[in-house]
N, C-alpha and C positions, 0 to 999 in steps of 0.2 A: 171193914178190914183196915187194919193201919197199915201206913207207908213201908213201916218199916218190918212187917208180915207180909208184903206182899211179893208172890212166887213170880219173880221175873223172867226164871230161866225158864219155865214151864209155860209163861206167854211165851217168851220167845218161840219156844219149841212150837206151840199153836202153831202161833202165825205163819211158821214155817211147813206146818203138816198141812194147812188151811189153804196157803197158796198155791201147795202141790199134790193135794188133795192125794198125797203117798207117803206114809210111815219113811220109806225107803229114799224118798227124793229127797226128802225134809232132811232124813239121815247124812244122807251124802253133801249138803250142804253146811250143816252146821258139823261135818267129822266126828260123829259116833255112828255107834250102830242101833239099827231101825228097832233092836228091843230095845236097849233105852233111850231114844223116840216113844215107845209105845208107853214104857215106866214111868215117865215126864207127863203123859197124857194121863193115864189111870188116874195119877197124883193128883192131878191139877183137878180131875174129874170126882174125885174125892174130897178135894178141899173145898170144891164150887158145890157141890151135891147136884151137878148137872152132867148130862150127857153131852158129850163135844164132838163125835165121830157116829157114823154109823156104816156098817159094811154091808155094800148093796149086793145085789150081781153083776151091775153095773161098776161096781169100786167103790170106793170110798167117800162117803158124802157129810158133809156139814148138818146138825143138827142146826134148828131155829135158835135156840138157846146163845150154841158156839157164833151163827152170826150176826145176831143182834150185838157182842163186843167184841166184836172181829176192827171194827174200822178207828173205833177208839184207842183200842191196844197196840195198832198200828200208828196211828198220829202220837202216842204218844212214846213210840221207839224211837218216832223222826224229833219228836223236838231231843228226849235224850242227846240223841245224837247231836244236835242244833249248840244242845248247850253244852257237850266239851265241845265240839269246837268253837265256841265260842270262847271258853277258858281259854285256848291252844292261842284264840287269831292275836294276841295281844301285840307277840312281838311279829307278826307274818303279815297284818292288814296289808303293809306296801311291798309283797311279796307273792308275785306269780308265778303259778309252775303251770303250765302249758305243754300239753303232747298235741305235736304238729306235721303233718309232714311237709316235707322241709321245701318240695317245689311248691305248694302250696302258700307256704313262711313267705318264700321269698318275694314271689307274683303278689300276692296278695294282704297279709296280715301284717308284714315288716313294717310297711310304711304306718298304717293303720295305729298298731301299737305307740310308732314313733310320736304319731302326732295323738296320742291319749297321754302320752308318758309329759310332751310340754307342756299340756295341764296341771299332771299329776307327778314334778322331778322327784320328790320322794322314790317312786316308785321303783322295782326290781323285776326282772322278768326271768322266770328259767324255763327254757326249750327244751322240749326231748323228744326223738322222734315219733313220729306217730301212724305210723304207716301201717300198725299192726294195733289191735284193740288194746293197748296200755290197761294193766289193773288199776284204777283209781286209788285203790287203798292201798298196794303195794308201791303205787309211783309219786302218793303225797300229793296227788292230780289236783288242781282246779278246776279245769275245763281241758275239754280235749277238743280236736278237730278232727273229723273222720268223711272218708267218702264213699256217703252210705243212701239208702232211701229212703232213709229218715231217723229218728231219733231214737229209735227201737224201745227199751225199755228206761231211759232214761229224761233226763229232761234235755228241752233245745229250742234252736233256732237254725232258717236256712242260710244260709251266708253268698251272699251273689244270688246271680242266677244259675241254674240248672243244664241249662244247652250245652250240647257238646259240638262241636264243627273239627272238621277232617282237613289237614293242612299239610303244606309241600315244603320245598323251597319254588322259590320264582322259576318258572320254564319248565317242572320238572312234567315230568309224564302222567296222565289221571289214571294208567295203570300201574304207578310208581310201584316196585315192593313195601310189605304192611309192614309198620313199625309195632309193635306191640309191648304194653303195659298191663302192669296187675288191673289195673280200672277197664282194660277194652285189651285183653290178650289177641282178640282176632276179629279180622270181619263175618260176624255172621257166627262168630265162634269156631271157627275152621284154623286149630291151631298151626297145618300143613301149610296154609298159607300164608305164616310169616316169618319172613327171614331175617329178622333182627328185632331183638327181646331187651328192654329195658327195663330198670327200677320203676320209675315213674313218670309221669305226663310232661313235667318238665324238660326232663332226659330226654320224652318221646322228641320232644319240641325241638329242643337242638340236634336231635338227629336229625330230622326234617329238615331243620335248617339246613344243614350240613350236606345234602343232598343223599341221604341216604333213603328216601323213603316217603311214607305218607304216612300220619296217622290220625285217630279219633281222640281228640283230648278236651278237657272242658275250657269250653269260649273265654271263661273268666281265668286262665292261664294263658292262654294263645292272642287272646286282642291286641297285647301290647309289644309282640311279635310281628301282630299282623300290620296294627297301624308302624311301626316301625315298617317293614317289607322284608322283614327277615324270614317270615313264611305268607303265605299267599291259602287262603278258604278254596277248598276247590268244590264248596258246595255252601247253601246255605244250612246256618245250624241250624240242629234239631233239639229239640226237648228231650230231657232226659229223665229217668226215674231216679239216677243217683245225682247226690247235688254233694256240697261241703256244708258239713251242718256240726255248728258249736256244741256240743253234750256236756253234763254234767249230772250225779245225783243229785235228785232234790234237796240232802240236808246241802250239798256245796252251793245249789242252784240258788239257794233262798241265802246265802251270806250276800252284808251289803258290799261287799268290796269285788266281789263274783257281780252280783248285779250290776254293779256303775260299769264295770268290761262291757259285759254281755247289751246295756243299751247303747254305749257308744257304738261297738260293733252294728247292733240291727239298725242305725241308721244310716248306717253305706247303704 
């Protein structure tokens, strides 16, 4: 079949009925409706002369046919992709867009950056917050920073370590009232038990300071508090399942200019 016959939107649609092994999921992802999803399949299933779907009682299943060039059709939507942006990086190479959140920015990535950026003065950085799952392709993303338990369907790295410890000001009471954060709303998740509600772990952190309270925030935000004496561990940390972990899509994860970030970054 030549380049220039070949039914792209109809892989498209595949790989999206394949993944979600649903007429209807596939639909609602790419915004038509699941009969044409199923028009796009017949088509494609008429141009291949193969069967691509079969309807169990169990649902919807893959024929052997559809996935023997299921993963090739796949690799090659990722370079697609690869190669505009590749067109697009010409004038962006020394141009970073980052979703971060911002107590995060500050404790930790600010400096970080600062000292990749005296390697690299060209370079540009744009911040936006990151406190909520940022669309990558509506936000022009890079890489994002999220505090999550791990890298979900994306690509990553973990950034620090994980432990979270529970901190005061100096003197204050070990049954202080709980400061509470979207990352640790409560101890034990008993939202009754907390009387003062912040944005973020930062926030938690200068409340603490401030003597308002105790809370659970991660070690890799609170250390530099702690070795300062602005707040005090009133336990030792613990290990955590949520950590702050670098994300990105594979087509962004694999640009070289994505790559040189993300290994400066994994060797803190």
């Amino acid at each position: 079949m030549k380049r220039t016959h070949l039914p792209l939107n109809g892989l498209r649609v595949l790989d999206a009925a394949a993944r979600h092994l649903s007429f209807t999921r596939a639909a609602d992802e790419l915004a038509v409706t699941p009969a044409a999803v199923g028009q796009q399949i017949r088509a494609l299933e008429d141009l291949l002369g193969v069967v691509l779907f079969r309807r169990t009682s169990k649902g919807l299943e893959l024929t052997d046919e559809a996935s023997a060039g299921l993963d090739a059709i796949r690799e090659g939507f990722l370079r697609f992709e690869e190669g505009v942006q590749a067109m697009q990086a010409g004038q962006s190479s020394h141009v970073y867009t980052i979703a971060c959140p911002r107590d995060f920015f500050a404790a930790w990535l600010s400096p970080r950056l600062a000292a990749f950026r005296l390697e690299h003065p060209q370079l540009r950085f744009y911040l936006v917050g990151g406190d909520a799952e940022v669309d990558f392709t509506e936000a022009n993303l890079d890489l994002a920073v999220r505090w999550a338990e791990g890298p979900g369907s994306l690509e990553g790295i973990a950034l620090g370590v994980a432990d979270t410890v529970v901190v005061g000001a100096p003197g204050a009471a070990p049954d202080a009232p709980w400061i509470g954060w979207p990352g640790h709303p409560a101890p034990d998740g008993e939202s009754r038990e907390v009387q003062f509600s912040v944005g973020d772990a930062g926030t938690a952190i200068s409340a603490a300071a401030a003597g308002l309270g105790r809370a659970r925030v991660p070690l890799l935000l609170a250390q530099a508090a702690i070795d300062s004496g602005r707040v005090v561990a009133h336990e030792a940390p613990e290990s955590s399942r949520r950590g702050y972990w670098l994300v990105a899509p594979l087509p962004q994860w694999r640009q070289k200019k994505v790559k040189a970030l993300v290994d400066a970054l994994a060797k803190e």
